[in-house]
Phi, psi and omega in degrees: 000121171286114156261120195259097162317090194267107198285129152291127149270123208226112186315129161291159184285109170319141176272161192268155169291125141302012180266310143352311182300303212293329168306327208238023140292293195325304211296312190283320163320305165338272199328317155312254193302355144299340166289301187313280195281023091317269191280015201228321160330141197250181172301153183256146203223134172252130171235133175262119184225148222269352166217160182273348189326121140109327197252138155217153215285153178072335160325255191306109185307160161214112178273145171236085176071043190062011193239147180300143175203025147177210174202149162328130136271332188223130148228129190251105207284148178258179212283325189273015186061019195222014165168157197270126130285141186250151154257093157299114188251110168308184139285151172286144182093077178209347172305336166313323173300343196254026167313144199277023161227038165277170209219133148264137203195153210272129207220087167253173164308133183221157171208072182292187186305303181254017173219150190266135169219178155064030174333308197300329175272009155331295181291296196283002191091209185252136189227156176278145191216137180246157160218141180305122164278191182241002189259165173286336201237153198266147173229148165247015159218139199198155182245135187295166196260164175284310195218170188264181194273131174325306202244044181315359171223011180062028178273144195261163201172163174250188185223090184253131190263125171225189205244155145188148184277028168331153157271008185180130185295145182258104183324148126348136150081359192297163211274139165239125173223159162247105193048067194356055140266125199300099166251005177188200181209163179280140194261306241181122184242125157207161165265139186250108162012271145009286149236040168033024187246155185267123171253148183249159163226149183241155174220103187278146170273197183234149005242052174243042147300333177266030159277018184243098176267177194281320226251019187252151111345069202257168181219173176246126178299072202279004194080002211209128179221130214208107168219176235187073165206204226294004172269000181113200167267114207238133201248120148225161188214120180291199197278181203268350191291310209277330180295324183286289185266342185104105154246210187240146185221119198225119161230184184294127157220138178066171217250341173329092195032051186301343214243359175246156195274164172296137158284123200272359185262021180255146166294044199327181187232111189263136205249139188331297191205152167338332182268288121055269175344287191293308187321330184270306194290340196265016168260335188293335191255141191319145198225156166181167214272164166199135189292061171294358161101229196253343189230094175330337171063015176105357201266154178213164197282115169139015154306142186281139198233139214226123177214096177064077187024053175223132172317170194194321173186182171221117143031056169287308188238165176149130350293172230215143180209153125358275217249106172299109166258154158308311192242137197250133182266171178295334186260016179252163200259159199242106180249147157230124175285119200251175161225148157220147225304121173223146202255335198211170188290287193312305212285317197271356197265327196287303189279359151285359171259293159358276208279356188260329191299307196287277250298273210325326178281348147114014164286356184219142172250201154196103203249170160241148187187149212257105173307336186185121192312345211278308221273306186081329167277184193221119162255178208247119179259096158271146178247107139272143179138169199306329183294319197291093148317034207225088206267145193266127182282338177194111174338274162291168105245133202031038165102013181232122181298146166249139165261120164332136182249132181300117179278019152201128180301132146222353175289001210256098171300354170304311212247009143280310183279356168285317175305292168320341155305300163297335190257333177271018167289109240008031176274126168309069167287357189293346218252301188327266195340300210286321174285345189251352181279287192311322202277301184307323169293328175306309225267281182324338181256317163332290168340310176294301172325321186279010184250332185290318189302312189282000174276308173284000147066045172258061191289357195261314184300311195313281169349305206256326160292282190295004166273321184278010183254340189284305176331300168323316199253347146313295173274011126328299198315333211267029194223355155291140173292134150302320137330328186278163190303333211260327204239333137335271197309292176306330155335301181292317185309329177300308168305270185335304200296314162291333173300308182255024163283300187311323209240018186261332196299324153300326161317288213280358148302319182260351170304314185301300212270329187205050190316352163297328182306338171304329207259296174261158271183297180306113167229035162263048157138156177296162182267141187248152162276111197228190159247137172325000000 
């Protein structure tokens, strides 16, 4: 047996051709887009709008809950001219969305009369916004909604519907809040021909349906309350949603079936503003009428009622009638229907027995005077107690107690100076004014004098100088009707001014002799410094 080393042989690898790559770039590119645009493809959707403003084909998103699920592909005028077709290509696995009462609607920058809408496409533009519908069965054409749908997620929640006699319709969709928190939206705006008046549906979400109790109120919000009485100036403002657009706003006022829910089948009342609002919850709380005479004095409804500087009531009406008449005669009386504050049943049991026990007794009064000259209005003053002076023109009137009214006014700074006014009307002043000039400056350098007198405690000189400015001003005083309001007043004012010369002249004796006495109260002797 021989050993033969035997060579393995070994065949080469064929090579691949390059010619080869390129058909088999192509089949997988094929193969992507046949996947992309076929099996891969999501439903094709026609949306009909009645203009195209803002959308362009490849462009323009179609959103679900902010999230993209598709695109513009086309937009075409449809055969009758009278509104734009979209070609919409979902994304795939979207069908579930395309229910046939699912709802589209188109979402841009808007600037209606009274609302601002759709900020947000300001960088990104305008996009298509579906909202889920509730049906079984699927569609692939559908007409955009005008605005967007109240309830745009299916959310549980109610409907409370209301009237109002507005000057301008309130949109679709404006924001409803409660202490200004956002709970719902106007679901339905519409005019009714008929009673020229707008009925609303409101859709409160859940679960802040139970804040809507018997006793809330709604109004419409402009955002901004600028108002001017005895407290000064007062501004407030909500949030910036409500200065931009408006909203609709409703809470609790008062304890009137605060503990029961709304009857949602019932028809509510949307009140200009908030004082509109209280004004209206304050006729169910105790009311009575008061008797202004011939001159209403300024007051209007949501003036203020006062009682030993504590709020007290308001206003509800003025004038305030019996008949709806047009024309008030001359000889007829002028009433305001007032409320006044009750926090509770028991607080309304107590403090209405209180105030008709004084009433009866002929114990309470009521004047008006103007917190503040700024203001141009008049609140309402009561006075009770043994001092109160005031005769009743009439108890009742048409089944409603009346509070006596003060017959003569003097607190109203409107209406001294309309007396002062009425009285210096064809009056000669030049001789008057220039001696009334003179007296005031005479008066003012006393004054001055008197501040200088008392550090140097030349109280006999002071005295004989302000006697001799009160004379001076007398006989100005004497160039004025004896009669008149103006010269009434300075008058009175002239008796004080001698009342407090009479009552100064021991002040200023003892001042002279022991000037520590301005201080120490004790004036037999200097005070000696001791220990307690």
């Amino acid at each position: 047996m021989s050993n033969t080393n035997e060579m393995a042989k070994v065949n080469p690898l064929r090579k691949i051709s390059f010619a080869w790559i390129i058909p088999l770039l192509a089949l997988i590119i094929t193969a992507i887009m046949l996947w992309d645009n076929t099996l891969n493809r999501g439903p094709e959707v026609e949306l009909i709008v009645p203009s195209a403003d803002g959308i362009e084909a490849g462009k323009t998103l179609v959103k679900f809950r902010s999230v993209n699920v598709g695109r513009v592909e086309t937009v075409e005028i449809e055969d009758d001219l009278k509104s734009v077709r979209l070609g919409i290509r979902m994304n795939p696995n979207t069908d579930d969305l395309l229910l046939e009462d699912s709802k589209f609607w188109i979402v841009k920058p808007r600037i209606d009369t009274n609302s601002i809408s759709g900020l947000d496409t300001l960088l990104g533009g305008s996009y298509v916004q579906i909202a889920l519908g509730t049906s079984d069965k699927r569609a692939d054409r559908f007409i955009a909604e005008e605005h967007q749908p109240v309830n745009p997620y299916n959310e549980d929640g109610v409907t409370v519907t209301l009237k109002s006699n507005g000057k301008e319709s309130i949109p679709e969709g404006t924001v409803v809040e409660y202490k200004g928190v956002e709970v719902g939206n106007v679901a339905t705006s519409k005019l009714d021909p008929h009673t020229d008046t707008f009925e609303y549906q409101l859709f409160i979400r859940k679960p802040y349906d139970v804040l809507l109790k018997g006793n809330v109120f709604f109004w419409n919000d402009a955002g901004i309350d600028l108002k001017i009485d005895g407290s000064g100036l007062n501004l407030s403002t909500k949030s910036l949603l409500s200065l931009l657009q408006g909203t609709i706003t409703f809470e609790g006022f008062g304890y009137r079936d605060a503990d029961k829910m709304l009857d949602l089948s019932k028809t509510y009342q949307l009140y200009e503003n908030r004082n509109a609002a209280e004004n209206e919850m304050l006729k169910s709380y105790p009311n009575f009428l008061v008797n202004l005479g011939h001159d209403a004095g300024s007051l209007e409804a949501g003036s203020d009622i006062y009682y030993r500087g504590i709020p007290a009531g308001k206003v509800i009406e003025v004038p305030w009638r019996v008949e709806d008449v047009d024309v008030i005669a001359p000889d007829d009386d002028i009433y305001a229907l007032v409320s006044l504050y009750t926090y509770s049943e028991e607080n309304e049991e107590v403090s209405m027995k209180f105030f008709i026990d004084n009433l009866d007794k002929n114990k309470v009064c009521i004047n008006t005077y103007s917190p503040s000259i700024f203001s141009g209005e008049n609140a309402l003053n009561i006075e009770i107690g043994d001092h109160v002076k005031c005769k009743a023109k009439e108890k009742v009137f048409d089944g409603i107690r009346v509070i006596p009214m003060q017959s003569e006014i003097s607190g109203t700074p409107q209406r001294l100076m309309g007396d002062i006014l009425a009285e210096l009307k064809g009056m000669k002043l030049d001789k008057t004014s220039s001696e009334l000039r003179k007296t005031m400056v005479e008066l003012q350098k006393t004054l001055h004098h008197m501040s200088n007198t008392l550090d140097s405690v030349n109280q006999q000189q002071l005295v004989k100088e302000l006697t001799k400015t009160v004379k001076q001003f007398e006989k100005t005083m004497a160039g004025f009707d004896a009669q008149g309001k103006i010269y009434k007043d300075m008058s009175q004012l002239v008796i004080q001014l001698n009342q407090a010369l009479k009552d100064l002249k021991p002040a200023v004796k003892d001042v002279g002799q022991k000037p520590n006495s301005i201080i120490f109260s004790d004036t037999t002797g200097d005070p000696v410094p001791g220990r307690r």
